[in-house]
Each structure stands twice: as C-alpha cells, then as structure tokens.
C-alpha angles and dihedrals in degrees: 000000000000111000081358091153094049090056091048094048089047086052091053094044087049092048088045087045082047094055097048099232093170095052080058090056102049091052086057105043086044077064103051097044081045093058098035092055083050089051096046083043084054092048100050094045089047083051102051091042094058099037102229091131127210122357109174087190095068088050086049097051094047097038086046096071107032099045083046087055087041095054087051096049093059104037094044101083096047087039097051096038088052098047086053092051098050094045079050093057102035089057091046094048081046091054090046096047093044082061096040095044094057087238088119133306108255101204103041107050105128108021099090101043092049091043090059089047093058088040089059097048088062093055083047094049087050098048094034093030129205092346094074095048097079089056090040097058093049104052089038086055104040082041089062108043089054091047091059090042094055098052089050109038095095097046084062092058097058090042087069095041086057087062097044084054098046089053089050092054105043080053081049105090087045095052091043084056095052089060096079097054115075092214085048106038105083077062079063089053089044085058102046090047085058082050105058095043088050086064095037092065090052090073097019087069088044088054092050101040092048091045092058093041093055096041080046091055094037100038122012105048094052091075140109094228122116114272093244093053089041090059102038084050086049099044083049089049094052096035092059099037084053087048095044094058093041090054094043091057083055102043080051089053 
C-alpha cells in the first residue's frame, strides 16, 4: 500500500484526462461568452434607440456575473486537479510519517500476527497431527482474506468518492453555467453542496481509517483473543467508522 493515495490519485486525473473535461469546459465557456457578447450587443442597441446615452451600471451588472462564470470555468479544471494532488500527498506523507515515526506501521498491521497463527498451526499439525489441518486451513484462509480486507477497505471507499467526483466534474461546466441565470442558478449551489461534501469524505475516510488503526495497534491486539477473531473484529470496526462517516456527509447533503 506504499504511496497508495498518489496512484490513485494518478488513475482519477488519467480517466478525467480520458473524458476531456476540459474540452467540456471550453464549449461552455465558448456559450456563455457567446451570450453575454449578444446581451452587451442588445444594450448598447437599446441605449443608443432610446437615446439615454451611456450607463456604465447596466455594463457592470451584466459584466459582473458572467466574467465571474468565465473566470470559474476556466480555473475549475487546474484548481480541482491540484487540490487532488495535494490531499493525495498529504495522506501519503501522513502514511509514511505514522511508520517512521514508530507510531505503527500503516501498511503492515496484520501480517505478522497472522503470519505467526499460521505458523503455529503448522507446529500444531506436526505434534497433533492430520486432525488440526481442516481447522488450520480455514482460519489461515479466512484470516487472510480479512487481513487483506482490512488493509483495503478504505481504499475502496475512495475509490467510490473519486467517482462521485469525476461525475461532479464532467456536470461542472454545465452548473457553472447555471450560475449566471437567476431560474438556474439554485442547480450552481446543488452542485457546489455535492462539492463540498465530495471533499468532506477525503479526509473524512483518513480520519476513520487512521482512527481504527490506531484503536486496532493500541487496543485489539493486545488482547488475548484468537488472531482470526482479532482480524474479523477489526475488519467490522473499520468498515463501520468508514460508513459512518460516509452516512453522516449524506445526512449533511
């Protein structure tokens, strides 16, 4: 799992290279500079017909919105790409310094002590002989299975939040768009909302899977329970922290 956050991230910015977002974003904002030439063509014409001469407050209102939707529009894709790339590195340089710092090594929880249980299956096959291997293979292989599954679970879950975000962003241009039209522009806030969240569950997730981890070195396997039921306990406790902070984001949308 080393640097596990910055290939992820490198996977969502070459799908989102892959879709052409910001193709998408240059066809939009080609329509809204479009439009608002046509409006400031209509004022001027409605000025000059009437003959009320210049007003320089009816040029700021409407330059006010759409150079504000302009300026999104193109911002939007470097911003968004460089803000992934920073919460990618940051959780990666957090990973690293967890396991330098001797707090616990992030990447490496339940090898070993699943690697001694099946190591001492095999000393228990040899002195009990062929009776103990049924149950040895079993919780060597359900051991296992929950091992790696702790250690992924929450990649999984930001799995799923990156596509959440690259479905946010392909609807972006359109939303932005939204913003300079008063009957649109409550469909600019719903996006931002969806935003916002997006970002919340990124370190939302770190939060939870360093918290269990932690709970999981300090507390659980300091135990005298039986590795198998050490690691299934554990895979439960980080499975619900990561859906309790996935289900509180929503509740908050």
């Amino acid at each position: 799992m080393e640097e596990a956050y910055g290939n992820l991230n490198a996977a969502y910015l070459q799908i989102k290279g892959m879709v052409v977002i910001e193709g998408f974003y240059a066809l939009i904002a080609g329509f809204v500079i479009t439009t608002f030439v046509f409006k400031l063509v209509g004022i001027i014409k409605e000025m000059t017909n009437e003959g009320k001469g210049f007003n320089a407050r009816h040029f700021y209102e409407l330059g006010r919105e759409y150079i504000f939707c302009i300026g999104l529009i193109c911002i939007m894709p470097v911003l968004l790409g460089a803000l992934e790339t920073v919460l990618a590195y940051g959780a990666d340089e957090l990973m690293k310094s967890l396991a330098s710092g001797g707090v616990y090594n992030p990447h490496n929880i339940w090898k070993d002590p699943i690697s001694a249980m099946m190591n001492g299956d095999i000393t228990d096959i040899a002195v009990n002989g062929i009776d103990t291997l049924k149950w040895s293979l079993i919780s060597g292989t359900v051991g296992s299975l929950f091992g790696v599954a702790y250690d992924y679970i929450m990649l999984l879950f930001l799995c799923t939040r990156y596509l959440i975000l690259l479905l946010l962003e392909i609807i972006s241009p359109i939303a932005i768009a939204c913003l300079y039209n008063k009957d649109t522009r409550s469909s600019f806030y719903t996006w931002v909302k969806q935003m916002l969240g997006c970002y919340m569950l990124y370190p939302g997730f770190i939060l939870a899977s360093v918290f269990s981890d932690l709970i999981v070195t300090n507390y659980v396997l300091q135990r005298s329970w039986s590795v198998l039921l050490m690691v299934i306990f554990s895979f439960l406790l980080k499975l619900t922290m990561l859906g309790t902070v996935k289900a509180t984001v929503n509740k908050w949308l």
